[in-house]
mmCIF file of the N, C-alpha and C atoms, coordinates in Angstrom:
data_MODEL
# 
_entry.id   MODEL 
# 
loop_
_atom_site.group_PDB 
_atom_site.id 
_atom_site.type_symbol 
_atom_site.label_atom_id 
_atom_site.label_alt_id 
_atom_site.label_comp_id 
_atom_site.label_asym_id 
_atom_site.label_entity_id 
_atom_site.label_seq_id 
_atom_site.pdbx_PDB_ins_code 
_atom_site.Cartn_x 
_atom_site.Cartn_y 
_atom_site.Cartn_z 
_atom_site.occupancy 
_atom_site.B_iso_or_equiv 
_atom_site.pdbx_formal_charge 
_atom_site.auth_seq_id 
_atom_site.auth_comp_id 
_atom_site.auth_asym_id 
_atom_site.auth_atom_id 
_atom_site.pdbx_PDB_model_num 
ATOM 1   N N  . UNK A 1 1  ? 0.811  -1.200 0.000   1.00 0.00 ? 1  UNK A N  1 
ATOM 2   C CA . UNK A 1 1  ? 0.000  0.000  0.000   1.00 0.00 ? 1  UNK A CA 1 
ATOM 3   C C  . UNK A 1 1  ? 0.852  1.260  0.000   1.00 0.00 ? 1  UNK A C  1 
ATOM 4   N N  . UNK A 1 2  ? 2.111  1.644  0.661   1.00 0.00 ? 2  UNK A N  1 
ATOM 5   C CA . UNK A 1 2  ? 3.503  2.290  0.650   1.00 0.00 ? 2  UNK A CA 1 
ATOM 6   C C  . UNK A 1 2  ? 3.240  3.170  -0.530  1.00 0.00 ? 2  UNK A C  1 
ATOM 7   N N  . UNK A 1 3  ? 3.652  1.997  -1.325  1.00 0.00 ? 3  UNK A N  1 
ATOM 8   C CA . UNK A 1 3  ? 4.256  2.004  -2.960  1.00 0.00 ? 3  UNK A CA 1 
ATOM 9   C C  . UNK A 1 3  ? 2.832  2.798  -3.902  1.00 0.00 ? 3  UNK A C  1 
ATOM 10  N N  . UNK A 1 4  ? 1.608  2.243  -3.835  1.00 0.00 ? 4  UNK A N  1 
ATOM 11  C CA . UNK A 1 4  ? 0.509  3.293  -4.143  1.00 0.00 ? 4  UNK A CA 1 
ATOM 12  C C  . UNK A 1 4  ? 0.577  4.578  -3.813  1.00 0.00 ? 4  UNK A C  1 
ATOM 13  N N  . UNK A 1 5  ? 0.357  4.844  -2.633  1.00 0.00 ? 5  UNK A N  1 
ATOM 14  C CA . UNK A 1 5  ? 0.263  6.041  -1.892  1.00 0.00 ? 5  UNK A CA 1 
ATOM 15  C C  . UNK A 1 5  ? 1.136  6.966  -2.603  1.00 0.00 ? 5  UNK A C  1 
ATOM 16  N N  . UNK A 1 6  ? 2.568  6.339  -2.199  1.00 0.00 ? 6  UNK A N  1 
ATOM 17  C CA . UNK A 1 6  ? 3.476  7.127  -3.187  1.00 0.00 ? 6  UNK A CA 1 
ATOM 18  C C  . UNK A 1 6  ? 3.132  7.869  -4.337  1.00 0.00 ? 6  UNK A C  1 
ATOM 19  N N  . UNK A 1 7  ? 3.288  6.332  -5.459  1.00 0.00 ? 7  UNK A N  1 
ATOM 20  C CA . UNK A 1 7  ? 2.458  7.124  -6.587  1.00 0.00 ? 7  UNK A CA 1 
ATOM 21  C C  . UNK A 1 7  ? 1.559  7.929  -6.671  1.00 0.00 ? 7  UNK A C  1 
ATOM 22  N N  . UNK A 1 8  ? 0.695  8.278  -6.187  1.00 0.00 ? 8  UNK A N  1 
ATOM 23  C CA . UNK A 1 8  ? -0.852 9.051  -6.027  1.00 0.00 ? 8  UNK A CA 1 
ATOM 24  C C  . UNK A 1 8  ? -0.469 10.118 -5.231  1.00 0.00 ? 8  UNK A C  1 
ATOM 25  N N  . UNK A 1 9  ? 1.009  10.468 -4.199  1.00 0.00 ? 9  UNK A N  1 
ATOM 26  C CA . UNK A 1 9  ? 0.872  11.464 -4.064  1.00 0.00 ? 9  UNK A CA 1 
ATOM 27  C C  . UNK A 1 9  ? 1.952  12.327 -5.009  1.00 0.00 ? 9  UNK A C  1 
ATOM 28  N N  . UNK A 1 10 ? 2.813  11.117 -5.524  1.00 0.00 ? 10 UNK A N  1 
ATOM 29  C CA . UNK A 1 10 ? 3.695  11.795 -6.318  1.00 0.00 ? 10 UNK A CA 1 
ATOM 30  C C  . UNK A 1 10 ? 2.952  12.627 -7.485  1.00 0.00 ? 10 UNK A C  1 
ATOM 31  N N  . UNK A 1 11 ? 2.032  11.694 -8.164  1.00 0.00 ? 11 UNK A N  1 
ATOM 32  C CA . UNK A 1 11 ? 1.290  11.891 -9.625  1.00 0.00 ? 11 UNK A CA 1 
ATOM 33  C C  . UNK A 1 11 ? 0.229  13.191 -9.019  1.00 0.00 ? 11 UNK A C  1 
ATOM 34  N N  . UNK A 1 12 ? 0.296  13.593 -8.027  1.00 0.00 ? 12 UNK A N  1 
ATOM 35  C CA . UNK A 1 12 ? -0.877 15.033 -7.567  1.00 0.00 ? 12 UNK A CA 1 
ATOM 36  C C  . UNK A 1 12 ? 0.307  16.010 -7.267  1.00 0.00 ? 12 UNK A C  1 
ATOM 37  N N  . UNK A 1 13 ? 1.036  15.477 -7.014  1.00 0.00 ? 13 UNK A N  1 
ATOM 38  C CA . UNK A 1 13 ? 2.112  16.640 -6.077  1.00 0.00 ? 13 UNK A CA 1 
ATOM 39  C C  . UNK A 1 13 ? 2.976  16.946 -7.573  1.00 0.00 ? 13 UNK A C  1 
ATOM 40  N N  . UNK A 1 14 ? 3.067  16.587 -8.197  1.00 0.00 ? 14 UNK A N  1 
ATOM 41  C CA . UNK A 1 14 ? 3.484  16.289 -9.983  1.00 0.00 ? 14 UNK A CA 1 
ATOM 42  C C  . UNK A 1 14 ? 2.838  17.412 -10.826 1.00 0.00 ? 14 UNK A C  1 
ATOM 43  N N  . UNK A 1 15 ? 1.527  17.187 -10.615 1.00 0.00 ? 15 UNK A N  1 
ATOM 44  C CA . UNK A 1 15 ? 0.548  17.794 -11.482 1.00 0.00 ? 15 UNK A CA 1 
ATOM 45  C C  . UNK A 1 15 ? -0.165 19.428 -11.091 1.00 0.00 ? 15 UNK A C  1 
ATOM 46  N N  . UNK A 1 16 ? 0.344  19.290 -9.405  1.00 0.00 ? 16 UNK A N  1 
ATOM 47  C CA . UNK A 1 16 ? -0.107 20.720 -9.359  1.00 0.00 ? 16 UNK A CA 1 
ATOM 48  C C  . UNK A 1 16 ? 1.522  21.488 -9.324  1.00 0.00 ? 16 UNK A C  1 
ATOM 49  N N  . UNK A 1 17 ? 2.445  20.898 -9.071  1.00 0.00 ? 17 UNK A N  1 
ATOM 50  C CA . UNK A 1 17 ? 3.622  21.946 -9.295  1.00 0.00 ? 17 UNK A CA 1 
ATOM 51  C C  . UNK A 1 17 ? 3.842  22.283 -10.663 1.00 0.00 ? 17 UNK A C  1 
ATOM 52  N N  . UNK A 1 18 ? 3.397  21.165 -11.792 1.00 0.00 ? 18 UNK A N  1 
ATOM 53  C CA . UNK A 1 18 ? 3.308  21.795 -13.566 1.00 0.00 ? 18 UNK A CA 1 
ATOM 54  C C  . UNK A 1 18 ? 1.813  22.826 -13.743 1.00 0.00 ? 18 UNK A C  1 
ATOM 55  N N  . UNK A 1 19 ? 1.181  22.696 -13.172 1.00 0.00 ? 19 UNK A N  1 
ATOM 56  C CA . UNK A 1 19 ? -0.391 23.768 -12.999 1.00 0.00 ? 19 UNK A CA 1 
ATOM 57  C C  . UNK A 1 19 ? 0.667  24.776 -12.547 1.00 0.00 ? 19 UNK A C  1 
ATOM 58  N N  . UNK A 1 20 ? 1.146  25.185 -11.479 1.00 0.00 ? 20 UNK A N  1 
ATOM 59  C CA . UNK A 1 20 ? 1.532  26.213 -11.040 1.00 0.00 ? 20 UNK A CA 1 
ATOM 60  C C  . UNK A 1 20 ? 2.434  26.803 -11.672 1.00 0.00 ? 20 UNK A C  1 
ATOM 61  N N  . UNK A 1 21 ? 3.325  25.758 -11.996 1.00 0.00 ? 21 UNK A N  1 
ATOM 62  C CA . UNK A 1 21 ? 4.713  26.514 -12.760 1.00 0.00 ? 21 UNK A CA 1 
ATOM 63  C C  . UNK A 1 21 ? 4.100  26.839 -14.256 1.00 0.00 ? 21 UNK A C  1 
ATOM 64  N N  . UNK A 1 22 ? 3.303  26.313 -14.289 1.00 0.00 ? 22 UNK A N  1 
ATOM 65  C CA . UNK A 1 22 ? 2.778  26.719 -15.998 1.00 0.00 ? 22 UNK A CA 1 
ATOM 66  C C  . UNK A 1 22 ? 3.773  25.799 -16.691 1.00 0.00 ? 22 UNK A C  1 
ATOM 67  N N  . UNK A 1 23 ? 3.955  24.970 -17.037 1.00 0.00 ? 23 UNK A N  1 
ATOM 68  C CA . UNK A 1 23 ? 4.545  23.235 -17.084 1.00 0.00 ? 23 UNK A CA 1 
ATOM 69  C C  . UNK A 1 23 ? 4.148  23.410 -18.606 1.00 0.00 ? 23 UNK A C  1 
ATOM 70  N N  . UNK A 1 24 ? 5.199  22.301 -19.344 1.00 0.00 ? 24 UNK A N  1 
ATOM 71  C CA . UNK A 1 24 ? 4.256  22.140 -20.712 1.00 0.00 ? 24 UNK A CA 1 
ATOM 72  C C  . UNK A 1 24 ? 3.478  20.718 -21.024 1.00 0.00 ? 24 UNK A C  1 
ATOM 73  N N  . UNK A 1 25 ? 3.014  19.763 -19.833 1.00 0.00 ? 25 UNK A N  1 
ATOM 74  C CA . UNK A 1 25 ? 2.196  18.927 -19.287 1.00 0.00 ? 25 UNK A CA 1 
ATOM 75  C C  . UNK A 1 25 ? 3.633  17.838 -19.795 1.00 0.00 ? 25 UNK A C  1 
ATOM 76  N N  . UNK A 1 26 ? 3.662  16.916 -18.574 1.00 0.00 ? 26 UNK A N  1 
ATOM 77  C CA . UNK A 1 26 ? 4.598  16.223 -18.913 1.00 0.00 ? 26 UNK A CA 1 
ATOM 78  C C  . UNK A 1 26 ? 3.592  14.505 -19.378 1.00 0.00 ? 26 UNK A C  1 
ATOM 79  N N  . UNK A 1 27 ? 2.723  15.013 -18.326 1.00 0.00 ? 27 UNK A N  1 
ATOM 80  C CA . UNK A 1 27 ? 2.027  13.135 -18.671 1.00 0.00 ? 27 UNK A CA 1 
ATOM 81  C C  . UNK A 1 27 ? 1.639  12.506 -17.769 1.00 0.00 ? 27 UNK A C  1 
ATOM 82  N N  . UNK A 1 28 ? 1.309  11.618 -17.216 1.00 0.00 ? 28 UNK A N  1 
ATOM 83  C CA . UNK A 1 28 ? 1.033  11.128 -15.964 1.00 0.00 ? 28 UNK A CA 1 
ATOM 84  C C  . UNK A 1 28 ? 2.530  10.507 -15.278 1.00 0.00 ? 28 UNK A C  1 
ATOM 85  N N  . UNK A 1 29 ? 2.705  9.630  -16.062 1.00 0.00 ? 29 UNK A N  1 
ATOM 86  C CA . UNK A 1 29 ? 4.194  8.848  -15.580 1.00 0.00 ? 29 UNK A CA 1 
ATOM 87  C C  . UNK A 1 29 ? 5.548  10.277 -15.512 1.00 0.00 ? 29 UNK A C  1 
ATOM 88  N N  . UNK A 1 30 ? 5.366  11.467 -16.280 1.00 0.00 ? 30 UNK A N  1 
ATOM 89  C CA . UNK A 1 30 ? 6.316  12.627 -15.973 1.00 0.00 ? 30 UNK A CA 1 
ATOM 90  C C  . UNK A 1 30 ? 5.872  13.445 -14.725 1.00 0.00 ? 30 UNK A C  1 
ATOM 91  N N  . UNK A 1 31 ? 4.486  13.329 -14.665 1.00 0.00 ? 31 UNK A N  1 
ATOM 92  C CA . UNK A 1 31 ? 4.206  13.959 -13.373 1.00 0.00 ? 31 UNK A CA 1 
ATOM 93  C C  . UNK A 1 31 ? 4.439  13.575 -12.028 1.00 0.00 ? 31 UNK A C  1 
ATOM 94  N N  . UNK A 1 32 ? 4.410  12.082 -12.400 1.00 0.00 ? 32 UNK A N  1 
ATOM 95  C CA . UNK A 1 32 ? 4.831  11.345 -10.805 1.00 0.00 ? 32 UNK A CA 1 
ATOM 96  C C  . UNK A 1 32 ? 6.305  11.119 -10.568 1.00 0.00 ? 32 UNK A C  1 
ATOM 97  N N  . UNK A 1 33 ? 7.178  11.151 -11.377 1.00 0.00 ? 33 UNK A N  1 
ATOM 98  C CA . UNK A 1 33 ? 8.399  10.853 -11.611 1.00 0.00 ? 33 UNK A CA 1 
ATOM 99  C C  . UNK A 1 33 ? 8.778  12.716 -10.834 1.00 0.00 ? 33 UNK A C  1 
ATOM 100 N N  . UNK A 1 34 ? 8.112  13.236 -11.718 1.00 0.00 ? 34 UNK A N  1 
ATOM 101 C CA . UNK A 1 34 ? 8.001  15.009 -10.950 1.00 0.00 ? 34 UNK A CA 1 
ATOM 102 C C  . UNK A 1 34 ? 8.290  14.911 -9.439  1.00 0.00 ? 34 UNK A C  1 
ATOM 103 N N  . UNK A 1 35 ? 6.428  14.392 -9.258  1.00 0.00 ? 35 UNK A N  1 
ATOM 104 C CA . UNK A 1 35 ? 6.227  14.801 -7.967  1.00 0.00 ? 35 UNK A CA 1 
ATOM 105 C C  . UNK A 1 35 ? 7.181  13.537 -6.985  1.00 0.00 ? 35 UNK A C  1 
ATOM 106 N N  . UNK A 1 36 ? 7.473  12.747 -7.523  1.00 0.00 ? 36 UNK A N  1 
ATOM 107 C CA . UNK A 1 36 ? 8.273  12.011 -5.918  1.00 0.00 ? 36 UNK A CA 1 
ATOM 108 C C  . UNK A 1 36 ? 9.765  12.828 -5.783  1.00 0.00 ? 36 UNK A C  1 
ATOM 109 N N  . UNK A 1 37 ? 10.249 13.388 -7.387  1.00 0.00 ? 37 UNK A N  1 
ATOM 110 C CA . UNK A 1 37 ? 11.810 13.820 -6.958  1.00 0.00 ? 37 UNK A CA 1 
ATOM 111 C C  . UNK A 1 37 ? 11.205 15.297 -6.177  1.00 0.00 ? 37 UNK A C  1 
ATOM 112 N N  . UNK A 1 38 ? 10.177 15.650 -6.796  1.00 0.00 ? 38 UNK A N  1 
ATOM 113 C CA . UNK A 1 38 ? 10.303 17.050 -6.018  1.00 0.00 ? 38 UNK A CA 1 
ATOM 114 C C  . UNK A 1 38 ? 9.977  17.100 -4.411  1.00 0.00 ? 38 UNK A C  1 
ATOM 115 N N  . UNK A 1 39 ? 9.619  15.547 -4.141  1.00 0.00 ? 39 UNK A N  1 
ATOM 116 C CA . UNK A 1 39 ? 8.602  15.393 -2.643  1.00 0.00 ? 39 UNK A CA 1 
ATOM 117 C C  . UNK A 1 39 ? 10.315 15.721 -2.279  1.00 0.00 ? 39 UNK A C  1 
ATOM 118 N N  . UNK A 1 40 ? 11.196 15.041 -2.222  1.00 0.00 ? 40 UNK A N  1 
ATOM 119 C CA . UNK A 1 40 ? 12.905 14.470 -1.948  1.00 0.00 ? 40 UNK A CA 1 
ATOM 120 C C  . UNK A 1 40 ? 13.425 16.375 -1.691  1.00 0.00 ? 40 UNK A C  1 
ATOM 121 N N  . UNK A 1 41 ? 12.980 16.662 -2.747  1.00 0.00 ? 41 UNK A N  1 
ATOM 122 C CA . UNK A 1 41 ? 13.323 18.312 -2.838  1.00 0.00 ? 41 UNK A CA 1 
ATOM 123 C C  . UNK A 1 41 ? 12.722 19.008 -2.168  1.00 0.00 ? 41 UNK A C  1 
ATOM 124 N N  . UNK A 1 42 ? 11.688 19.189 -1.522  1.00 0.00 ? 42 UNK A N  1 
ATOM 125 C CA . UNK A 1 42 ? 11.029 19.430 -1.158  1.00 0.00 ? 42 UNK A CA 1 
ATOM 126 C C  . UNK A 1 42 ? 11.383 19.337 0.787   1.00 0.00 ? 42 UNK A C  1 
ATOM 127 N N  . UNK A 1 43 ? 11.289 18.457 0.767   1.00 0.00 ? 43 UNK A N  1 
ATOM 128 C CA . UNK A 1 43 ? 11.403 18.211 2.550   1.00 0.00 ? 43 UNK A CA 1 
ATOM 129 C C  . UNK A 1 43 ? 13.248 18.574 2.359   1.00 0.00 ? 43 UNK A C  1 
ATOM 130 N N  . UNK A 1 44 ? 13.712 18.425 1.993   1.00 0.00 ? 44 UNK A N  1 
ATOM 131 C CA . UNK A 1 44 ? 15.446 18.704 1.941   1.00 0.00 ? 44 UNK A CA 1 
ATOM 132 C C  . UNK A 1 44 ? 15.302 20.272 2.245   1.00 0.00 ? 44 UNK A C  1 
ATOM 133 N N  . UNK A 1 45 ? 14.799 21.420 0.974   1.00 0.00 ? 45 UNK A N  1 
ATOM 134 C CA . UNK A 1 45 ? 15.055 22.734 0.980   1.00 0.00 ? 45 UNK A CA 1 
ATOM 135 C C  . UNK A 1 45 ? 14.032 23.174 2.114   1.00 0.00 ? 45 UNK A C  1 
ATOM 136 N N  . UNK A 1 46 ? 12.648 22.583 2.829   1.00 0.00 ? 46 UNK A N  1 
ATOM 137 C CA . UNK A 1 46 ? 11.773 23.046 3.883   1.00 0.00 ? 46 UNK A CA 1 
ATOM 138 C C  . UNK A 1 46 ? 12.586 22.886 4.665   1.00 0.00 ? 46 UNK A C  1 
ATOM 139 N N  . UNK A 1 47 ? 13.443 21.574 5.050   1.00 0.00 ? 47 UNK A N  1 
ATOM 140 C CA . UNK A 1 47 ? 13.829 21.421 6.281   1.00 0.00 ? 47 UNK A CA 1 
ATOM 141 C C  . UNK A 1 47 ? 14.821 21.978 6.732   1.00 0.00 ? 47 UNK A C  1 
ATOM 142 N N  . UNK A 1 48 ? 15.606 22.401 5.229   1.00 0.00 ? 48 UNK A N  1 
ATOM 143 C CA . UNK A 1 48 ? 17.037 23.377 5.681   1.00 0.00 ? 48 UNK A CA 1 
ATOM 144 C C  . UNK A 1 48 ? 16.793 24.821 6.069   1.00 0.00 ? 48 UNK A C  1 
ATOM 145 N N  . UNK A 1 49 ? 15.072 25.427 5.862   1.00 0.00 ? 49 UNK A N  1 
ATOM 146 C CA . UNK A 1 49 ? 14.535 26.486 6.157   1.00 0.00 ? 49 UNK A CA 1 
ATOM 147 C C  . UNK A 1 49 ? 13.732 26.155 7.598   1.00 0.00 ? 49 UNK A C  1 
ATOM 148 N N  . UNK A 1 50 ? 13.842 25.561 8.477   1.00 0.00 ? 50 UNK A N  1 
ATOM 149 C CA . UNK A 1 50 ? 13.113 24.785 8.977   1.00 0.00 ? 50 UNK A CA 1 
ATOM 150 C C  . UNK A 1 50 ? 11.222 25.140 9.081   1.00 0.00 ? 50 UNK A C  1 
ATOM 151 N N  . UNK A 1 51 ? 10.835 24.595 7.927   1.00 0.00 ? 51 UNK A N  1 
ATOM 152 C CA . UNK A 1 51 ? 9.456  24.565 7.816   1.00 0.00 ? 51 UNK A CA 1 
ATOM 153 C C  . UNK A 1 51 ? 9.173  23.436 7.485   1.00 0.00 ? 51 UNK A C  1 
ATOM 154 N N  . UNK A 1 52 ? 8.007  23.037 8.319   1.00 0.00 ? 52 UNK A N  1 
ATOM 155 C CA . UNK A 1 52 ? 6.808  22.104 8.234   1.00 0.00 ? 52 UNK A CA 1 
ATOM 156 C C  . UNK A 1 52 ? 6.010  22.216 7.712   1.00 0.00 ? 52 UNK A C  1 
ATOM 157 N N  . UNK A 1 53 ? 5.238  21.438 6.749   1.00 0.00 ? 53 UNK A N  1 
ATOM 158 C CA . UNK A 1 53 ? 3.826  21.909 6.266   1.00 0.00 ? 53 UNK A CA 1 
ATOM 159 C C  . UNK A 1 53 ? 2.794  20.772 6.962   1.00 0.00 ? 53 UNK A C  1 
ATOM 160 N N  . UNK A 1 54 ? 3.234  20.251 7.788   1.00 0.00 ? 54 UNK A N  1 
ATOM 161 C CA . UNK A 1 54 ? 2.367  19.142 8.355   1.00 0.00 ? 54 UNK A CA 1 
ATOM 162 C C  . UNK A 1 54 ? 2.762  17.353 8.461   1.00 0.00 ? 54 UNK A C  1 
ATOM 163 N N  . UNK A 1 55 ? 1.697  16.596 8.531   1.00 0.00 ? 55 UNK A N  1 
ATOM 164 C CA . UNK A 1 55 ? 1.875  15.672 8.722   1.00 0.00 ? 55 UNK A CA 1 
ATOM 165 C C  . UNK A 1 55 ? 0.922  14.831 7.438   1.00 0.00 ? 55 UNK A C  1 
ATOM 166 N N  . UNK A 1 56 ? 0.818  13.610 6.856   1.00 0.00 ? 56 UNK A N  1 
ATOM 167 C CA . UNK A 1 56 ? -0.304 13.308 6.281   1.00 0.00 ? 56 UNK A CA 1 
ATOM 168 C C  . UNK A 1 56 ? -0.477 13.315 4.888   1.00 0.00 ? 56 UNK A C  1 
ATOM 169 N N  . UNK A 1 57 ? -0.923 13.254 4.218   1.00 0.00 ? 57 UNK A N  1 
ATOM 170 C CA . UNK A 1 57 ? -1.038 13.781 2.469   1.00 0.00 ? 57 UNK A CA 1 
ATOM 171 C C  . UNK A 1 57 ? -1.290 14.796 2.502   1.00 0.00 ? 57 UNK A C  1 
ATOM 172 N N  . UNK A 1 58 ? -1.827 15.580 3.108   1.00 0.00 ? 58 UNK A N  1 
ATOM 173 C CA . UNK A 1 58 ? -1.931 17.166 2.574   1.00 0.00 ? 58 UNK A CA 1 
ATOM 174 C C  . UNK A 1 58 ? -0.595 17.914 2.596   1.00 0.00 ? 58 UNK A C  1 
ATOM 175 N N  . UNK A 1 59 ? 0.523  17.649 3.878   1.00 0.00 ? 59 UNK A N  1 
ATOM 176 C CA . UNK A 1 59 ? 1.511  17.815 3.819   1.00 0.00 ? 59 UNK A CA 1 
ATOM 177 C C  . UNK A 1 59 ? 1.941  17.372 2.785   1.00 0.00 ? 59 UNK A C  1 
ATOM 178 N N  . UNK A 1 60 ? 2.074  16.409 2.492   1.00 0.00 ? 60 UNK A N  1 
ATOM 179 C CA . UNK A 1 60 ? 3.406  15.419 1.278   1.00 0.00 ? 60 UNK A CA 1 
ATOM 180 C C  . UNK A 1 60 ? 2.327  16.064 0.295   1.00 0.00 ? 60 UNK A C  1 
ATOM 181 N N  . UNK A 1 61 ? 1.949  16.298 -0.136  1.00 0.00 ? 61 UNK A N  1 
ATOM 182 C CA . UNK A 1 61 ? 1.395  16.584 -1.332  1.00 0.00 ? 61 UNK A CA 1 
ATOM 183 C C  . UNK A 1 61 ? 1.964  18.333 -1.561  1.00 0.00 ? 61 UNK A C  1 
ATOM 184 N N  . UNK A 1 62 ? 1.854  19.058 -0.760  1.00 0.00 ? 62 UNK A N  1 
ATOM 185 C CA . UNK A 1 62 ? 2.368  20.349 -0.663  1.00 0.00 ? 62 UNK A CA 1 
ATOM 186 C C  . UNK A 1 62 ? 3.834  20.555 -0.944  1.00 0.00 ? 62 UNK A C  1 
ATOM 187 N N  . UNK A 1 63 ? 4.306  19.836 0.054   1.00 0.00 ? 63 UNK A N  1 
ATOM 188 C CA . UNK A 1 63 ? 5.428  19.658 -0.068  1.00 0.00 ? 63 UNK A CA 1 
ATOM 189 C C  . UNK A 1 63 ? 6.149  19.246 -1.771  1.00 0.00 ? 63 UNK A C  1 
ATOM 190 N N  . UNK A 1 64 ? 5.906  18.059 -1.699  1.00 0.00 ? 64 UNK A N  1 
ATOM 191 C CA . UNK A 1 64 ? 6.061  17.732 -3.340  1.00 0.00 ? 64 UNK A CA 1 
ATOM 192 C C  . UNK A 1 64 ? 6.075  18.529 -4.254  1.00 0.00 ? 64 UNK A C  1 
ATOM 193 N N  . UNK A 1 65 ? 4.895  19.505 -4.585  1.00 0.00 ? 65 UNK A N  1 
ATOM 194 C CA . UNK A 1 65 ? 4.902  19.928 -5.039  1.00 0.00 ? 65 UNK A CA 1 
ATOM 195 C C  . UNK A 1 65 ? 5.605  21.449 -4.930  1.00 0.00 ? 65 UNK A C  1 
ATOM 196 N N  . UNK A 1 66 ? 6.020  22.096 -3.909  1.00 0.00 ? 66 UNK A N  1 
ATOM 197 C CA . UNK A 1 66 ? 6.888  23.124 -4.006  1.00 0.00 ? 66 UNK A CA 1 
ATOM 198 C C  . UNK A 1 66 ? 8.260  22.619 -4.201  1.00 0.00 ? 66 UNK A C  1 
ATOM 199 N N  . UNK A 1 67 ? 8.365  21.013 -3.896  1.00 0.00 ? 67 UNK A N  1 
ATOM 200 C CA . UNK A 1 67 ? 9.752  20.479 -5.085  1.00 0.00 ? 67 UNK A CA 1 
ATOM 201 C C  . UNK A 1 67 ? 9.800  20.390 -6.388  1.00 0.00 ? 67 UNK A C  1 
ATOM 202 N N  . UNK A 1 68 ? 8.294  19.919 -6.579  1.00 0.00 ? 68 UNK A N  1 
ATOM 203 C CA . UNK A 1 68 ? 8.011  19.767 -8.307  1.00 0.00 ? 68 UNK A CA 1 
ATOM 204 C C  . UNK A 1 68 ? 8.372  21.584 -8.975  1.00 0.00 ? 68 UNK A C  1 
ATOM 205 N N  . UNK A 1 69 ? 7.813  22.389 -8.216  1.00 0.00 ? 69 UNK A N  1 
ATOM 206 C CA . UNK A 1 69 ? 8.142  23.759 -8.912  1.00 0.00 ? 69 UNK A CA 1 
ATOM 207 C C  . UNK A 1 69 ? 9.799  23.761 -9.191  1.00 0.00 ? 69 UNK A C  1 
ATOM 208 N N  . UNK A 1 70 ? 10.507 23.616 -8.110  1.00 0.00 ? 70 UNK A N  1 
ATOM 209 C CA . UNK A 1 70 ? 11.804 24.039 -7.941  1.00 0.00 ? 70 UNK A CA 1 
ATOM 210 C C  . UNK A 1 70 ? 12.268 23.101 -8.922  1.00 0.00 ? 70 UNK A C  1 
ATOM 211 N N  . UNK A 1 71 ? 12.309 21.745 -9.104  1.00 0.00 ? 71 UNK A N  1 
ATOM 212 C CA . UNK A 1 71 ? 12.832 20.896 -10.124 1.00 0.00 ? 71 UNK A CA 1 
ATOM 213 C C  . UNK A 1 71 ? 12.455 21.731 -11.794 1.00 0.00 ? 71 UNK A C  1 
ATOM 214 N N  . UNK A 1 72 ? 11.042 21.474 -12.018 1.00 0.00 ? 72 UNK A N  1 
ATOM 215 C CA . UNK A 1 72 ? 10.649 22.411 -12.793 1.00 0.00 ? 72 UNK A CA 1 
ATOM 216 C C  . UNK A 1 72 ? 11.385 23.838 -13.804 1.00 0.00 ? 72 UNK A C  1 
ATOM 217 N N  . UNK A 1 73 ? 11.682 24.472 -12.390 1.00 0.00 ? 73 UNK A N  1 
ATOM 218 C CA . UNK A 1 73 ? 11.903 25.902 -12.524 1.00 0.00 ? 73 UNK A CA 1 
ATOM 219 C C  . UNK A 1 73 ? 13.565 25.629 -13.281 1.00 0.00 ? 73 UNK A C  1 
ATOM 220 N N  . UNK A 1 74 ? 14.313 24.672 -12.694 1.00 0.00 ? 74 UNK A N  1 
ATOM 221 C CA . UNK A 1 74 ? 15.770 24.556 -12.473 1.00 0.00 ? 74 UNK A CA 1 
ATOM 222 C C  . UNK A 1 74 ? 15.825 24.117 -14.112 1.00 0.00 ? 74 UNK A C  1 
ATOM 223 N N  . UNK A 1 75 ? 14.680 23.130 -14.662 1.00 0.00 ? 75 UNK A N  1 
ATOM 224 C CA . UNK A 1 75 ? 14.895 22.393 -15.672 1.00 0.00 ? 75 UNK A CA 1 
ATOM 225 C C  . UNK A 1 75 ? 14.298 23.103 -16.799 1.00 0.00 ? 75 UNK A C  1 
ATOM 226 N N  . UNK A 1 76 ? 13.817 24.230 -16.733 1.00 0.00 ? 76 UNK A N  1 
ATOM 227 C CA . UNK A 1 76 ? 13.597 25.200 -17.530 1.00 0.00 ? 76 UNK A CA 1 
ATOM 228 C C  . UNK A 1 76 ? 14.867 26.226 -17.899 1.00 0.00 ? 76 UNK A C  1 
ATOM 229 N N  . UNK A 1 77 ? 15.603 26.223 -16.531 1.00 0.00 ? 77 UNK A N  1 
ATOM 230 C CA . UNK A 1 77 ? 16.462 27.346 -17.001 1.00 0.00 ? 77 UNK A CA 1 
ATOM 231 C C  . UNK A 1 77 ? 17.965 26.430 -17.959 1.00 0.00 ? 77 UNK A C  1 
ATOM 232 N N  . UNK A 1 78 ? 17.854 25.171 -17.335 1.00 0.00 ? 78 UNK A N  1 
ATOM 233 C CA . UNK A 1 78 ? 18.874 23.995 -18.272 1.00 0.00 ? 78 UNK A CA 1 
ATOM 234 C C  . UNK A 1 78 ? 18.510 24.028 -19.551 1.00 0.00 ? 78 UNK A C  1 
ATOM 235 N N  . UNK A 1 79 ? 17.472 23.819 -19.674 1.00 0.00 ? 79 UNK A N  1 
ATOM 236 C CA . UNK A 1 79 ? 17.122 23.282 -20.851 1.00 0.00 ? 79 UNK A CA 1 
ATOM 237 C C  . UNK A 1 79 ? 16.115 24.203 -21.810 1.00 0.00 ? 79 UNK A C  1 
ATOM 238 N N  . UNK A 1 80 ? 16.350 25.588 -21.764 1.00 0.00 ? 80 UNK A N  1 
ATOM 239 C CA . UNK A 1 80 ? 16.007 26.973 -22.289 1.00 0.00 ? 80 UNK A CA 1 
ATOM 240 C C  . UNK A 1 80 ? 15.498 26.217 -23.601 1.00 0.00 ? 80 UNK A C  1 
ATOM 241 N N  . UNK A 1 81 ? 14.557 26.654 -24.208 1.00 0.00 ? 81 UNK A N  1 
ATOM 242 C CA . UNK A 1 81 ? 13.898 26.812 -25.773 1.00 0.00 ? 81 UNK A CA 1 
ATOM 243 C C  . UNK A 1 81 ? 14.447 27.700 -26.154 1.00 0.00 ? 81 UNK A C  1 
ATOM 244 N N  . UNK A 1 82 ? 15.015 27.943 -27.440 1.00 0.00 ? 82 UNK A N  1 
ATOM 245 C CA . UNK A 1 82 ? 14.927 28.808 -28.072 1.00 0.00 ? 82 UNK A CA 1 
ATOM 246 C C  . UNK A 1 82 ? 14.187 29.294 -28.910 1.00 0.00 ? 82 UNK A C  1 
# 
């Protein structure tokens, strides 16, 4: 059950940091791949600020996703369009 959860909060925590960042939709499997590295990113850069957003999925889902932005944001400026 772990291993679900994961996914489902990765694939939400995925999908609202590309909503927010204005994303160019990665997919379901890019969104969760998103949201678990950004969950990793996420509790790393909160905790070195020391902020909590809670306990629970609403936390990990928040969280995630202000990693999914920052991954996002980082992989936009790498990988510029011209």
């Amino acid at each position: 059950m772990n291993v679900l959860a994961t996914l489902i909060i990765g694939a939400i925590a995925g999908w609202l940091g590309s909503t927010i960042f204005k994303g160019g939709g990665l997919g379901l499997i890019g969104d969760i791949i998103v949201g678990i590295l950004g969950s990793f990113v996420g509790y790393f850069l909160l905790g070195m600020l020391g902020i909590n957003l809670g306990e629970g999925w609403l936390g990990a889902i928040l969280t995630g996703a202000i990693g999914a932005i920052v991954i996002l944001f980082l992989a936009r400026l790498i990988f510029k369009k011209k």
